[in-house]
N, C-alpha and C positions, 0 to 999 in steps of 0.2 A: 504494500500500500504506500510504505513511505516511497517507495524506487519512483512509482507511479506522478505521485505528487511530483516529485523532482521535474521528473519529464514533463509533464504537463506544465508546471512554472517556466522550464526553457524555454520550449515550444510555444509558448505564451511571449516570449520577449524576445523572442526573434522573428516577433511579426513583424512586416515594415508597414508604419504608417505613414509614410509621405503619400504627400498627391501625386497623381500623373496623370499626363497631359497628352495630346490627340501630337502634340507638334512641341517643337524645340522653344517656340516664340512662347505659348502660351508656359509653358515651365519657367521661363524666364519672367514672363509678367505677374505669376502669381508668386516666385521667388523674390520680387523687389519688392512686391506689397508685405510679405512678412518679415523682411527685415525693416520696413519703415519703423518708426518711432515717434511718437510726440507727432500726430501728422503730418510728419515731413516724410516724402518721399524720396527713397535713390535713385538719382540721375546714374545713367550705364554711360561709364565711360569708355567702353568698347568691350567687342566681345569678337575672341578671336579662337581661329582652333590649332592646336596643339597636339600633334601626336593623335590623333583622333578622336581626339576629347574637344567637346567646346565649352570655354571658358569666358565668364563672365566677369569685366571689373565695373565696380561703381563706385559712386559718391556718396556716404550715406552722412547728410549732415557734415561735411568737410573731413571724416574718417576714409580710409581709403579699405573698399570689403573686395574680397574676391569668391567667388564661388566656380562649381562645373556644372553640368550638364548632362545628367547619367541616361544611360538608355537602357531600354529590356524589352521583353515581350511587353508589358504593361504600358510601355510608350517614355515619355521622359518626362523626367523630375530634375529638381533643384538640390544640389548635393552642395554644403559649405562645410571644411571642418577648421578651416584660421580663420581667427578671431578676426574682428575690425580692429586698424588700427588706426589710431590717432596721434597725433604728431604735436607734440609742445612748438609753440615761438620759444624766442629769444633767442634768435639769428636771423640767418636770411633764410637759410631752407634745415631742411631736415630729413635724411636719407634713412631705412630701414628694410631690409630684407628676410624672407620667410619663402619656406618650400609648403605649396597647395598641394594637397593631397586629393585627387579623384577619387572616387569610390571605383574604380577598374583598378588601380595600384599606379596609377601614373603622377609620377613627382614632380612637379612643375615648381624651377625656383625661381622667385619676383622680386626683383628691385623695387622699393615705392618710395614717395615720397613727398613732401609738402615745399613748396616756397613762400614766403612771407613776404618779401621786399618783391612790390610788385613793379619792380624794375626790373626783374629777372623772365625774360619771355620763352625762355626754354632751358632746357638741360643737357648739359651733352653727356653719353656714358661713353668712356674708355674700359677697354681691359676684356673685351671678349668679341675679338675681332674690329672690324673697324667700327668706325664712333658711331654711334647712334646719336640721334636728338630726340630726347624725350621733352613732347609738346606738351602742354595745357589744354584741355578739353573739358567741353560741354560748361563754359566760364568756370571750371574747377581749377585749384592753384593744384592739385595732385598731380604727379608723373610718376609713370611704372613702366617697368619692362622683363618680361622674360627675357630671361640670362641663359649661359650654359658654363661658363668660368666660374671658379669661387668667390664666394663672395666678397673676401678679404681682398681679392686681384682685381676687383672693380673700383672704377674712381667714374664719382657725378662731378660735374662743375657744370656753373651756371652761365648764361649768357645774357645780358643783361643789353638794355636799349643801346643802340649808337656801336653794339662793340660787331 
């Protein structure tokens, strides 16, 4: 009786309740509406794919969120497992990087970050092939970018009006 119990409390908690969705668009729109807060809503700052995952980044209240996009028989859901992250002032910007975990096992690792001085109209990344510019979207001071170098081996600097 007790074995039973057990099995029965597993198999109880490894139901999945997330929603799912007819198409990739609607898991995405009903994935921004639950991470809103305070009625503010996340602006997507791009959603891009990766390895055959698609990934979604947003704004949520000047926090920078990332989520995936899992698929199954059941159609597609909103998978997030890193936190929002939020970015102190007291400088001009502020860089922070984290690996996104898909629900497939696919490790995607993201540079993010915030600039303050809004004299700063982009960001350039070195150190994983050639430079990138990491732009400002959707009037968001945020920039991110999927990496493949360590994280320690990358370097942001900013570009600022006139230069």
């Amino acid at each position: 009786m007790i074995i039973l119990s057990i099995l029965s409390l597993l198999a109880c908690s490894n139901q999945d309740s997330r929603e799912w969705f007819e198409t990739e668009e609607e898991a995405i729109q009903y994935g921004l509406r639950t991470e809103g807060f305070e009625g503010i809503p996340p602006k997507i700052l791009s959603t891009k794919e990766y390895r055959g995952e698609t990934l979604v980044f947003f704004d949520l209240a000047g926090d920078f969120g990332a989520a995936s996009i899992s698929r199954s028989e059941k159609g597609y859901s909103w998978y997030r497992t890193a936190p929002h992250f939020g970015f102190e002032g007291g400088g001009d910007y502020s860089t922070g990087g984290f690996e996104l975990s898909t629900e497939s096992g696919v490790k995607v690792p993201v540079i993010c970050g915030k600039a303050f001085d809004v004299s700063i109209k982009k960001m350039v990344l070195s150190g994983d092939g050639p430079q990138r510019d990491l732009t400002f979207t959707s009037g968001s001071r945020l920039y991110f970018s999927i990496h493949e170098a360590d994280y320690n081996g990358l370097e942001v600097a900013p570009v600022r009006s006139g230069e």
